[in-house]
C-alpha positions, 0 to 999 in steps of 0.5 A: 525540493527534490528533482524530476528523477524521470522523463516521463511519467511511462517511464516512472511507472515502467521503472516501478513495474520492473522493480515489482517483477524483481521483486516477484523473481525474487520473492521479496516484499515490494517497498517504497525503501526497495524501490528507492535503492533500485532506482539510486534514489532516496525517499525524499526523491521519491515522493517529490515525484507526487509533484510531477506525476501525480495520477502516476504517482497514485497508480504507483502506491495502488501498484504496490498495495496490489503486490502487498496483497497478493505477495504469497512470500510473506508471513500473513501476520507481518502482511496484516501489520504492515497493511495497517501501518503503510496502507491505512487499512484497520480492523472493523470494531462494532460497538454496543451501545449501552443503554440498548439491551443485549436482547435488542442487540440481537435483533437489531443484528439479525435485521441486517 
């Protein structure tokens, strides 16, 4: 199992937050590989940290969502692709179902 790597869960996070305003300074994608280099620490490291600091831990992964998001130096396809991919986030899909008339359909659509 991988070690505590910091002494207080305020100083994890502050550590993350400084690493985002690097990031921001610098107009680079904040990453949980970026991060891991900043600190001098691996992946493995990073997320046993979910053992010590989970709340922390969290707040962290919403830190970085939140700057994925609002990163205004990045290519909008590659933020939409790498928002599905680490964040979980997907495109809506409405399905028809097809004993159901397009005409009912429509219906059923302008109700809402």
């Amino acid at each position: 199992m991988s070690k505590r790597t910091f002494n207080t869960k305020e100083d994890f996070i502050n550590q993350f937050r400084r690493y985002i305003d690097k990031c921001k300074e610098q107009k680079e994608l904040p990453n949980i590989a970026g991060f891991c280099v900043y600190c001098d620490i691996n992946r493995d490291t990073f997320y046993a940290q979910e053992n010590y600091y989970s709340d922390t831990y969290k707040k962290v992964n919403d830190i970085l969502e939140d700057a994925t998001i609002n990163c205004k130096d990045i290519n909008e396809t590659f933020k939409i692709f790498y928002m599905k991919n680490k964040f979980g986030y997907k495109d809506k899909q409405e399905n028809i179902n097809i004993e159901t008339n397009y005409e009912q359909y429509l219906k059923k659509v302008e109700r809402r």
